[in-house]
N, CA, C and O atoms as a GROMACS GRO file, in nm:
protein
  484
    1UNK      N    1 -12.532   1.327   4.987
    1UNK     CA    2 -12.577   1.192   5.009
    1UNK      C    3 -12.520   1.139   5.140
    1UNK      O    4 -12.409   1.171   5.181
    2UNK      N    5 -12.609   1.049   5.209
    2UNK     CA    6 -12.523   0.999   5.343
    2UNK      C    7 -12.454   0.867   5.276
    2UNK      O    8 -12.483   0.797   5.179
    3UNK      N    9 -12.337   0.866   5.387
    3UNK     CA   10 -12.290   0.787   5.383
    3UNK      C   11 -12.356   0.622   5.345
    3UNK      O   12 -12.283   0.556   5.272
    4UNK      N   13 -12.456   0.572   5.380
    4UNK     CA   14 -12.523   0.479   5.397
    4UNK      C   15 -12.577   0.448   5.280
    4UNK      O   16 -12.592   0.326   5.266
    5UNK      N   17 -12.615   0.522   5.180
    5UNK     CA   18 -12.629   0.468   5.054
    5UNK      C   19 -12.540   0.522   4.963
    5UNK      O   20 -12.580   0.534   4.848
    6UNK      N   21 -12.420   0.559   4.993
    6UNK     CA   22 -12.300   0.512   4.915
    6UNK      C   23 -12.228   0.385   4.917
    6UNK      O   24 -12.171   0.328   4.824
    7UNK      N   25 -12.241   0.348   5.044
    7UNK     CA   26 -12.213   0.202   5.078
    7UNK      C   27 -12.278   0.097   4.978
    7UNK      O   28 -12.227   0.007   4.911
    8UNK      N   29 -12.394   0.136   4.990
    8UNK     CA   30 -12.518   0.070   4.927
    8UNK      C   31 -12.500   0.081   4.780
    8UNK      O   32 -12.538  -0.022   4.723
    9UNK      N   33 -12.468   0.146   4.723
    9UNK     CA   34 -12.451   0.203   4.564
    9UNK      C   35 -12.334   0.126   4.576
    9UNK      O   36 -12.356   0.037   4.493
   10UNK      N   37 -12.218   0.101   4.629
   10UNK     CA   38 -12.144   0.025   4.608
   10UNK      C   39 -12.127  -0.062   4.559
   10UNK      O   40 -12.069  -0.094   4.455
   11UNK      N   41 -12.212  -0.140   4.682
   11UNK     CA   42 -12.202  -0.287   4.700
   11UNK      C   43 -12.275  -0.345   4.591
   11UNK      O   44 -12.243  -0.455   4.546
   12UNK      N   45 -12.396  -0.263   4.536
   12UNK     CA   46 -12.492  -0.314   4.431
   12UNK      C   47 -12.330  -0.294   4.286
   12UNK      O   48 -12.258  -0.386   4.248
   13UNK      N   49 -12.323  -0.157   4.246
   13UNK     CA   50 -12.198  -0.177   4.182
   13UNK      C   51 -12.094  -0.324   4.190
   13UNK      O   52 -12.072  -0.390   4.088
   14UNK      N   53 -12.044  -0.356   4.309
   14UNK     CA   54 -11.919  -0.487   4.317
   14UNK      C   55 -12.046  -0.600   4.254
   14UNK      O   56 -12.048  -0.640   4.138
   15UNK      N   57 -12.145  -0.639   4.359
   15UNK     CA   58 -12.238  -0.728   4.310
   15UNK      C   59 -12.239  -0.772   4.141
   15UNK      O   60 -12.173  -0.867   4.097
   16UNK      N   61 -12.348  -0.662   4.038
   16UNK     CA   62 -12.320  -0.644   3.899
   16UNK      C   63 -12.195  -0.657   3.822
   16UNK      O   64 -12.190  -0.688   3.703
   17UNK      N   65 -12.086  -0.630   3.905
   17UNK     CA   66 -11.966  -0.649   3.841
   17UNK      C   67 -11.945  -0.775   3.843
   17UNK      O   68 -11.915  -0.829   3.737
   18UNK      N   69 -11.957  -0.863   3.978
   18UNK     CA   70 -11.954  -1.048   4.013
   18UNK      C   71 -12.055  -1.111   3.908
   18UNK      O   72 -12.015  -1.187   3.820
   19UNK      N   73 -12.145  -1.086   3.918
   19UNK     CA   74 -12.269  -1.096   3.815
   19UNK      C   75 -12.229  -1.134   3.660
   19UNK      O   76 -12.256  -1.240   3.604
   20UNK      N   77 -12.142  -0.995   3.589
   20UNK     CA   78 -12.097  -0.984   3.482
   20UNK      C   79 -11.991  -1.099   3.434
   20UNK      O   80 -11.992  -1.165   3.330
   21UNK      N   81 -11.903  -1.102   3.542
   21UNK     CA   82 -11.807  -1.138   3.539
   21UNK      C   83 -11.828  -1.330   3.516
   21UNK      O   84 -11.770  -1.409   3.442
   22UNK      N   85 -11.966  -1.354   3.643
   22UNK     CA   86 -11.981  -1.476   3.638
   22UNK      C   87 -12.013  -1.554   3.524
   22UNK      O   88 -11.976  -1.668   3.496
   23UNK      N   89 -12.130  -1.433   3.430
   23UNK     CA   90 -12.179  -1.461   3.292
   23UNK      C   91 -12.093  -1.466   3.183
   23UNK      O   92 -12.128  -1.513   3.074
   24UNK      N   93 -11.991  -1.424   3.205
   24UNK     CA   94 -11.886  -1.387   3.061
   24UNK      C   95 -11.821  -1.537   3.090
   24UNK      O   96 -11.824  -1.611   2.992
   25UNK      N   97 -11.768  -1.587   3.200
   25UNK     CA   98 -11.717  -1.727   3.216
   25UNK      C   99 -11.812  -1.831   3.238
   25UNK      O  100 -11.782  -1.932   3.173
   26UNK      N  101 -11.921  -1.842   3.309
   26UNK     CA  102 -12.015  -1.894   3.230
   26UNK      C  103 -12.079  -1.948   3.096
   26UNK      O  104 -12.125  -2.058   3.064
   27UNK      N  105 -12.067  -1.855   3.044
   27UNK     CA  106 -12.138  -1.874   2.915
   27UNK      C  107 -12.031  -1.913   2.829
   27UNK      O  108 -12.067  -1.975   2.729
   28UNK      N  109 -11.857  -1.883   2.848
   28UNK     CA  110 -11.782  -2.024   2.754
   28UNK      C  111 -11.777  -2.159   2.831
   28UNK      O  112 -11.725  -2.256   2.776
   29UNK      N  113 -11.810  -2.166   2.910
   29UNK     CA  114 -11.822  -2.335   2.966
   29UNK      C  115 -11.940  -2.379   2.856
   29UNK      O  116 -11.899  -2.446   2.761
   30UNK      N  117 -12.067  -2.350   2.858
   30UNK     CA  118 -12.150  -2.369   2.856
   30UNK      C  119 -12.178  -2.411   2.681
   30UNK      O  120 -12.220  -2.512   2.625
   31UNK      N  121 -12.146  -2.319   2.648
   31UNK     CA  122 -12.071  -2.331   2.483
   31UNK      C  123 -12.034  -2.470   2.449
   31UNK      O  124 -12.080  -2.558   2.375
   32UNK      N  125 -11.893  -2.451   2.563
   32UNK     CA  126 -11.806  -2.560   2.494
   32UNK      C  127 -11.887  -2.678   2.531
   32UNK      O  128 -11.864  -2.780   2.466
   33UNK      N  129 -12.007  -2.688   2.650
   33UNK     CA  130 -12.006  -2.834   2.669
   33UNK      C  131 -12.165  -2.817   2.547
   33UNK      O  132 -12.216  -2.929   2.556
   34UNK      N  133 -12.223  -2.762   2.483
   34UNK     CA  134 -12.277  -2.781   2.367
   34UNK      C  135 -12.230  -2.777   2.263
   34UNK      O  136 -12.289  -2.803   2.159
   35UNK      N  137 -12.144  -2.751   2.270
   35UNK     CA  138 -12.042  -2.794   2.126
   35UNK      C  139 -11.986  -2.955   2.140
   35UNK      O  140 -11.964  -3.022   2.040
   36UNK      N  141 -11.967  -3.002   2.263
   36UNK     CA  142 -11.914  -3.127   2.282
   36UNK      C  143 -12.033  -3.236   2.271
   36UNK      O  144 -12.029  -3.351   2.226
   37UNK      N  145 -12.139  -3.167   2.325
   37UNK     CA  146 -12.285  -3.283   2.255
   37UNK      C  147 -12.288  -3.272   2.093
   37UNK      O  148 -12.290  -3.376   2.028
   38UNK      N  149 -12.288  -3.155   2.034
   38UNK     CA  150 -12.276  -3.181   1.892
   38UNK      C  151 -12.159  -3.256   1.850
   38UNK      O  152 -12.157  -3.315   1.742
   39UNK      N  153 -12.081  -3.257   1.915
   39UNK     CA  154 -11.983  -3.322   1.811
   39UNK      C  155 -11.964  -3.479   1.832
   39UNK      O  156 -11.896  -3.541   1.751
   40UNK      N  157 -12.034  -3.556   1.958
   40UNK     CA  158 -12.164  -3.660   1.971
   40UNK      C  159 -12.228  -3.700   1.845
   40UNK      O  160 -12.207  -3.804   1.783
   41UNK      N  161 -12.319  -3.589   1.809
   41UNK     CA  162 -12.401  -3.651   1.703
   41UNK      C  163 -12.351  -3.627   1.572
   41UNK      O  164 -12.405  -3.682   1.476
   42UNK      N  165 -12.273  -3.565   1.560
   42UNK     CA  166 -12.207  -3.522   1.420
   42UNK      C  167 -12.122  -3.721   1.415
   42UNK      O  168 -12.161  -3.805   1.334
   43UNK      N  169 -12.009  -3.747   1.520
   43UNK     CA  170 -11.966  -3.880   1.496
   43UNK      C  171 -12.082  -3.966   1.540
   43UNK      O  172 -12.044  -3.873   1.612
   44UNK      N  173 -12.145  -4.014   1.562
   44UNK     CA  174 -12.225  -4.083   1.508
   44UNK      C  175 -12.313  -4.092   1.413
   44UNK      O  176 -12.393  -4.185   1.402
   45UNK      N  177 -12.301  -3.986   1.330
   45UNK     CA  178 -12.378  -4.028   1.202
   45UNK      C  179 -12.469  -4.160   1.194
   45UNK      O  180 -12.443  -4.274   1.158
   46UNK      N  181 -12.606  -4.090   1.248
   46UNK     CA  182 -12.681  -4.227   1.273
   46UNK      C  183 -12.726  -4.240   1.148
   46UNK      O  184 -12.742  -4.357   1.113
   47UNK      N  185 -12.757  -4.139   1.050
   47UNK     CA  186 -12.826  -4.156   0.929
   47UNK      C  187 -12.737  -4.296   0.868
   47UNK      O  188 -12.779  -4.411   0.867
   48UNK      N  189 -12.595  -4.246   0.814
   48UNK     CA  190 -12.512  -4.340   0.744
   48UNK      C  191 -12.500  -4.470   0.848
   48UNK      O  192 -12.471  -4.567   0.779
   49UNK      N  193 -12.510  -4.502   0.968
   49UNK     CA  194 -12.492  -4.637   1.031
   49UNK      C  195 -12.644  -4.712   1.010
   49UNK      O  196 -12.622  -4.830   0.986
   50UNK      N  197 -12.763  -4.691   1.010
   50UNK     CA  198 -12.858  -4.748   0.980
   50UNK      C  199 -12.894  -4.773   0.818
   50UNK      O  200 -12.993  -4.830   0.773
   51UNK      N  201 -12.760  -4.698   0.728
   51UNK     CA  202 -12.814  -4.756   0.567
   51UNK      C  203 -12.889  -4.646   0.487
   51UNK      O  204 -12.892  -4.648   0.364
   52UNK      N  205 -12.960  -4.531   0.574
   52UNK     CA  206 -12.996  -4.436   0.509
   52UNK      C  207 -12.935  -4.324   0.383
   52UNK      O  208 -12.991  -4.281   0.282
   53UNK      N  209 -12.779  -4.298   0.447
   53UNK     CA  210 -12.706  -4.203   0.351
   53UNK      C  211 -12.548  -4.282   0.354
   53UNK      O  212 -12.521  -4.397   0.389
   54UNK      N  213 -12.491  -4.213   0.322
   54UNK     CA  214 -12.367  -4.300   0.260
   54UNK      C  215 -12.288  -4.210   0.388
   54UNK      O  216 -12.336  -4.102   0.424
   55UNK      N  217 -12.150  -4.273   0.456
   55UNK     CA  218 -12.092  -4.197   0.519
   55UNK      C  219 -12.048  -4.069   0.478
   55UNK      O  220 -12.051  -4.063   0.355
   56UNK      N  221 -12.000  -3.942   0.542
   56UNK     CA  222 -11.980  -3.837   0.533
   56UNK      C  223 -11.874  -3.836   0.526
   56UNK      O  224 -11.817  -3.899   0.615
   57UNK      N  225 -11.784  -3.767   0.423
   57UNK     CA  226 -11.659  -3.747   0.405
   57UNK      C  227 -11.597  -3.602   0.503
   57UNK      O  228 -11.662  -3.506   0.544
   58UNK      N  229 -11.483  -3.624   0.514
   58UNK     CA  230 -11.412  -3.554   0.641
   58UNK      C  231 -11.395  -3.406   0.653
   58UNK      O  232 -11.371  -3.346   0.758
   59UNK      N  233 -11.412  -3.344   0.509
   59UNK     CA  234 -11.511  -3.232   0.471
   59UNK      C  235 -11.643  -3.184   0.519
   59UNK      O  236 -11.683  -3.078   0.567
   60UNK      N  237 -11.686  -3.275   0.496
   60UNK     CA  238 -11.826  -3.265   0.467
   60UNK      C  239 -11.860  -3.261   0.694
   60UNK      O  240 -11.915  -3.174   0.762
   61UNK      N  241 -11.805  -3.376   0.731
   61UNK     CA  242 -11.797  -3.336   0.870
   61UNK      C  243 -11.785  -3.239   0.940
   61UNK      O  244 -11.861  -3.203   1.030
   62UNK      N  245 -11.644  -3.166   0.888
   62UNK     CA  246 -11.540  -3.058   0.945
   62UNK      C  247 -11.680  -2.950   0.911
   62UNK      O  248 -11.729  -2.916   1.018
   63UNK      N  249 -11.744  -2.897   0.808
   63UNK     CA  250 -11.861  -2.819   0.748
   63UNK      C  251 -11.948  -2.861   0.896
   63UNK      O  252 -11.935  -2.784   0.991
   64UNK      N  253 -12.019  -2.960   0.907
   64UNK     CA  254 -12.106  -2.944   0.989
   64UNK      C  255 -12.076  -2.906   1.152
   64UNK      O  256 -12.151  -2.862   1.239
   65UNK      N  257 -11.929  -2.941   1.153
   65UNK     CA  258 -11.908  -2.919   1.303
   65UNK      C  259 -11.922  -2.732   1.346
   65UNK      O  260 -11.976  -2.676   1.441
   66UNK      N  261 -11.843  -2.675   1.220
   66UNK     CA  262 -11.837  -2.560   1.172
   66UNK      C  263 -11.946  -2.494   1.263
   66UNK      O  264 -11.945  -2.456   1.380
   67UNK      N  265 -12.075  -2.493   1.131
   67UNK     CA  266 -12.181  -2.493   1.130
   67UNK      C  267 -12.252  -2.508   1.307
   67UNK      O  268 -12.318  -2.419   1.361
   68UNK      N  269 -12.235  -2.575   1.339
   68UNK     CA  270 -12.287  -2.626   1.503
   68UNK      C  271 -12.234  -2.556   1.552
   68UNK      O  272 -12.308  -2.499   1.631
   69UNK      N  273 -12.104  -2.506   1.556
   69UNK     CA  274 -12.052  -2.449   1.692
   69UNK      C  275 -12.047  -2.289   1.673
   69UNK      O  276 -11.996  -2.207   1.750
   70UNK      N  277 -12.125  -2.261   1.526
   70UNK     CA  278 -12.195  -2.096   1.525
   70UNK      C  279 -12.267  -2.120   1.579
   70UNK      O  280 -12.250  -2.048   1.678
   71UNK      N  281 -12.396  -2.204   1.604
   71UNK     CA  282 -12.514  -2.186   1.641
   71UNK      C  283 -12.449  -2.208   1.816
   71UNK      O  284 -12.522  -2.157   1.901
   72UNK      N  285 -12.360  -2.258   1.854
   72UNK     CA  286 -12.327  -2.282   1.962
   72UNK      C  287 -12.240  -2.102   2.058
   72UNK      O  288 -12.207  -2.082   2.175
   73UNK      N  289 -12.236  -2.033   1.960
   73UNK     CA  290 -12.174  -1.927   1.952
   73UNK      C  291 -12.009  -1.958   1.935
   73UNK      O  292 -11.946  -1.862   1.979
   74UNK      N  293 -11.943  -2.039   1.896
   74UNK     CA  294 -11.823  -2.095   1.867
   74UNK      C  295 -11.779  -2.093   1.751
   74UNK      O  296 -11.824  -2.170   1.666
   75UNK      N  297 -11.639  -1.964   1.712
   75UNK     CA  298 -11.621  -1.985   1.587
   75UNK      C  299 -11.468  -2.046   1.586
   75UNK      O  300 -11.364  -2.015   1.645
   76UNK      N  301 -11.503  -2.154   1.488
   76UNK     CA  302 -11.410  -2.272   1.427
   76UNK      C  303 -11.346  -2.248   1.238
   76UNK      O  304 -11.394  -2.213   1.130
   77UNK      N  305 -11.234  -2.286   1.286
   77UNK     CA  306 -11.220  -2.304   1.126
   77UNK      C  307 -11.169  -2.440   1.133
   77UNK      O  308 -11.145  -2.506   1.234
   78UNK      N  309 -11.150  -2.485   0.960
   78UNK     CA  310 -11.128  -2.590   0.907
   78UNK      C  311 -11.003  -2.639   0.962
   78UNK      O  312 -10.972  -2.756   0.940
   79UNK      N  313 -10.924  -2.560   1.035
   79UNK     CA  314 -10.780  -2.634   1.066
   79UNK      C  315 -10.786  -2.614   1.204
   79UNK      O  316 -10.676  -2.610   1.260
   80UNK      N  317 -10.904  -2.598   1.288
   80UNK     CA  318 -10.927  -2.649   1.420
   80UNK      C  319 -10.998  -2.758   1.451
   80UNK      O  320 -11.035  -2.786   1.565
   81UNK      N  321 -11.026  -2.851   1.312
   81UNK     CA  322 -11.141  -2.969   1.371
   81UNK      C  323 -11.047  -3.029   1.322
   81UNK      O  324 -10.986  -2.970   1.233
   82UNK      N  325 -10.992  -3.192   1.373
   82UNK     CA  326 -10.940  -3.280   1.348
   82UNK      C  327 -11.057  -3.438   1.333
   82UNK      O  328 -11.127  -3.466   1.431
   83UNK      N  329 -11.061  -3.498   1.246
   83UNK     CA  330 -11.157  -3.603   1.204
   83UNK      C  331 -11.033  -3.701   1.179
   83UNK      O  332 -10.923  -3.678   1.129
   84UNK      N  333 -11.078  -3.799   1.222
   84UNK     CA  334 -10.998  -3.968   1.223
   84UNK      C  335 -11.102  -4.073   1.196
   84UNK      O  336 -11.216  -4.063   1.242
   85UNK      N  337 -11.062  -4.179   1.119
   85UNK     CA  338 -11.172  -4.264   1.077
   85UNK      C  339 -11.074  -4.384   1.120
   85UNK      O  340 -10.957  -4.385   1.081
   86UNK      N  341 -11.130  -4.493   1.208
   86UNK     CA  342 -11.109  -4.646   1.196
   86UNK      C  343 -11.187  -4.732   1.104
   86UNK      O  344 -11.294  -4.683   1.066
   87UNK      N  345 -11.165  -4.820   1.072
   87UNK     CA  346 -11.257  -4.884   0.989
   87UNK      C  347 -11.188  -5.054   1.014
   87UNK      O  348 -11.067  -5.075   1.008
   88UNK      N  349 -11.278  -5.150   1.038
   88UNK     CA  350 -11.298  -5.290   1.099
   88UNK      C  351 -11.386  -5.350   1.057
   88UNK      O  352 -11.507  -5.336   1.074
   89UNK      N  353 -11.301  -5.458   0.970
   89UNK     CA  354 -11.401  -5.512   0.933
   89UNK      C  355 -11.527  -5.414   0.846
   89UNK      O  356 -11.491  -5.325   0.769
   90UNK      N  357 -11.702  -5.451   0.873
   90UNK     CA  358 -11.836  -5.363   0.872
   90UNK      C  359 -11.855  -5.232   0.965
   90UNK      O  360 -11.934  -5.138   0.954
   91UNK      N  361 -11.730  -5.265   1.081
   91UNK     CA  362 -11.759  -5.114   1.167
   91UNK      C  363 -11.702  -5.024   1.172
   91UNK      O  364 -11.580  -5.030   1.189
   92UNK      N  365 -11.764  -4.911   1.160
   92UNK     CA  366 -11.631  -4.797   1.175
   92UNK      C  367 -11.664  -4.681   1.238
   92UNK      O  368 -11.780  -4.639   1.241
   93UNK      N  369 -11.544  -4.610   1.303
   93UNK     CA  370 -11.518  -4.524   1.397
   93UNK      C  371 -11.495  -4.389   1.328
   93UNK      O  372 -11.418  -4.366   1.235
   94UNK      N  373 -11.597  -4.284   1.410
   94UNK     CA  374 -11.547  -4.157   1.342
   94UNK      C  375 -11.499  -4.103   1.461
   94UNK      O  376 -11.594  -4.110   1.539
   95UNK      N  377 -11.360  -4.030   1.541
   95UNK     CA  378 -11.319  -3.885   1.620
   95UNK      C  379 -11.325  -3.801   1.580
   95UNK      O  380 -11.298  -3.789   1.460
   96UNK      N  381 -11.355  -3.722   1.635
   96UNK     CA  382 -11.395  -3.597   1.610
   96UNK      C  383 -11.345  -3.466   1.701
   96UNK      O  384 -11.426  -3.454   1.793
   97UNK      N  385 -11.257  -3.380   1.707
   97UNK     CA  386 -11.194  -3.344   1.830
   97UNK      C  387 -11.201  -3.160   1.776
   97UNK      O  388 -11.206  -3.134   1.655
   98UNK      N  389 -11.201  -3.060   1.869
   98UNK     CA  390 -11.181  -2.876   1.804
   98UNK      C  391 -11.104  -2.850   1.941
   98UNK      O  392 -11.097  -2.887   2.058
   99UNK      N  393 -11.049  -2.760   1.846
   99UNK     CA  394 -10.951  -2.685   1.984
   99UNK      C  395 -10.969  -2.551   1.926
   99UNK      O  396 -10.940  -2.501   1.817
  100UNK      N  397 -11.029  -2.507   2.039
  100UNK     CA  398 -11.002  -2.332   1.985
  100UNK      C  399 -11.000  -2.262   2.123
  100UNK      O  400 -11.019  -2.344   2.212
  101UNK      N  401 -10.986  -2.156   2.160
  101UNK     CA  402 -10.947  -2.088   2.239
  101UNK      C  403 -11.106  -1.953   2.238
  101UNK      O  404 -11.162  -1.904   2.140
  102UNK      N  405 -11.132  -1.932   2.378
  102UNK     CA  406 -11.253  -1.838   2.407
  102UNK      C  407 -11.216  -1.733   2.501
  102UNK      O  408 -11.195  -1.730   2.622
  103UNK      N  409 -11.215  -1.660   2.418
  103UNK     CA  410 -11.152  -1.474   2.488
  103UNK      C  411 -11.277  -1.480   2.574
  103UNK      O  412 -11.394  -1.510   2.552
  104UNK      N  413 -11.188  -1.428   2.715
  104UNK     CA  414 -11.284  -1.372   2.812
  104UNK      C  415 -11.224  -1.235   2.828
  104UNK      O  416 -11.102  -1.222   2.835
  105UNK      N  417 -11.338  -1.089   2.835
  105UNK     CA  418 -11.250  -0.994   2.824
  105UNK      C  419 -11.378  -0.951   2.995
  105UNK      O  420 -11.500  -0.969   2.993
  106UNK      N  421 -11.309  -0.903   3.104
  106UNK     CA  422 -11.360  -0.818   3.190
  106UNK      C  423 -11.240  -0.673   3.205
  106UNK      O  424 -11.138  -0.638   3.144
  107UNK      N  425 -11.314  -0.626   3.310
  107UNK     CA  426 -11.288  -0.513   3.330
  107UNK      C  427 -11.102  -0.494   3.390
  107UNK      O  428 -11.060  -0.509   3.504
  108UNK      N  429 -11.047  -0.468   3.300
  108UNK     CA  430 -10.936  -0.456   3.280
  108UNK      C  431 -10.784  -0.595   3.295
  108UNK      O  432 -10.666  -0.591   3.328
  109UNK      N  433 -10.893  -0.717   3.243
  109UNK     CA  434 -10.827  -0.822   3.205
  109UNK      C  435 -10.888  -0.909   3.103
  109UNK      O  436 -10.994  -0.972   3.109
  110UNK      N  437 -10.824  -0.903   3.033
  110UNK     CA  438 -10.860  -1.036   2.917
  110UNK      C  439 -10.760  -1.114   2.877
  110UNK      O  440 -10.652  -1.070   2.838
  111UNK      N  441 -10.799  -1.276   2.886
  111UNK     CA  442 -10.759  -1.354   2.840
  111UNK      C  443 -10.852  -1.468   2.794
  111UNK      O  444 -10.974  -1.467   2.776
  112UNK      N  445 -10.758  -1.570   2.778
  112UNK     CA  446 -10.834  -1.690   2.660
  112UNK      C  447 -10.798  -1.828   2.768
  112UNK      O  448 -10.698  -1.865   2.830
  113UNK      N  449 -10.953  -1.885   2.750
  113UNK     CA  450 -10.947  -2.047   2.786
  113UNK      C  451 -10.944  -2.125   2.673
  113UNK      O  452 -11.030  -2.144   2.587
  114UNK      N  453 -10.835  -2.167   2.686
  114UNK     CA  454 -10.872  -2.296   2.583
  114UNK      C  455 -10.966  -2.439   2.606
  114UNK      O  456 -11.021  -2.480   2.708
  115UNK      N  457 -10.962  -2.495   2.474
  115UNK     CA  458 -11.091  -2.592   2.490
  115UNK      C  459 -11.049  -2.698   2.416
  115UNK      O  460 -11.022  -2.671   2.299
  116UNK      N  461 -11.036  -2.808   2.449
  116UNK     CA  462 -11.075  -2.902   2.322
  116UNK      C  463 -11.189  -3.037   2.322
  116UNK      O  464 -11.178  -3.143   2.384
  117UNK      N  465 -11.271  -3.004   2.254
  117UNK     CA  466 -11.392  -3.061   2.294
  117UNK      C  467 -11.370  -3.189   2.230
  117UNK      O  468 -11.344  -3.154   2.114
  118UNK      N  469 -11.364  -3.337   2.232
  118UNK     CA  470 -11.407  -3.439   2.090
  118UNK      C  471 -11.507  -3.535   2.133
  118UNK      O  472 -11.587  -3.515   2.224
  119UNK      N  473 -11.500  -3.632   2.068
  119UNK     CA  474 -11.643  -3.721   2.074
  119UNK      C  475 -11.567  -3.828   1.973
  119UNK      O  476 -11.488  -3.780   1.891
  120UNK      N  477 -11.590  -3.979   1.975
  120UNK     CA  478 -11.663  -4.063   1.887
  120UNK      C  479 -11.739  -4.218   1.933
  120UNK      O  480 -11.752  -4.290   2.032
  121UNK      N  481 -11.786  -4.211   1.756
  121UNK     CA  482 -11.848  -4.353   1.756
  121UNK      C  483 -11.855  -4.390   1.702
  121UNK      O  484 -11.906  -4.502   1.710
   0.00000   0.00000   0.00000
């Protein structure tokens, strides 16, 4: 082979590797900031503020956040979601906060970003 498309085989090689690399960190940003819109609509529970369903108990929350942040590719357990309720008067406040940590593994380094996403209303 000449020289000239070994170069070339290279550079396409480093390229795909930048590529890879960009997608694997990429795609936990991307996660976490759809996990942080769900957890938006999870505390606002618009159903229970307009009279429709009765508020959601802090269970029953922690379950749905769960739930969201599989579909988000984010796995959570029950003692990574923290839920806080104010209550005033007729109004009340749900937080909603996850901390979990997202392994990035490339080519001969892996480590973890942490995250903690919350929301309320």
């Amino acid at each position: 082979m000449q020289p000239k498309y070994i170069k070339w085989i290279l550079a396409v090689l480093a390229v795909s590797q930048l590529v890879s690399i960009a997608w694997q960190i990429g795609n936990v940003y991307i996660s976490n900031s759809e996990l942080k819109s769900d957890l938006r609509a999870v505390a606002a529970q618009v159903s229970a503020r307009i009279g429709l369903d009765a508020p959601q108990s802090d269970d029953d929350l922690r379950d749905v956040v769960i739930h969201r942040a599989a579909e988000d590719g984010v796995t959570l357990t029950r003692d990574q979601i923290t839920v806080t309720r104010t209550e005033l008067d007729d109004t009340w406040t749900v937080f909603i906060a996850a901390h979990y940590d997202a392994p990035i593994d490339l080519p001969g380094l892996s480590f973890k970003v942490h995250f903690s996403p919350s929301a309320s209303h």
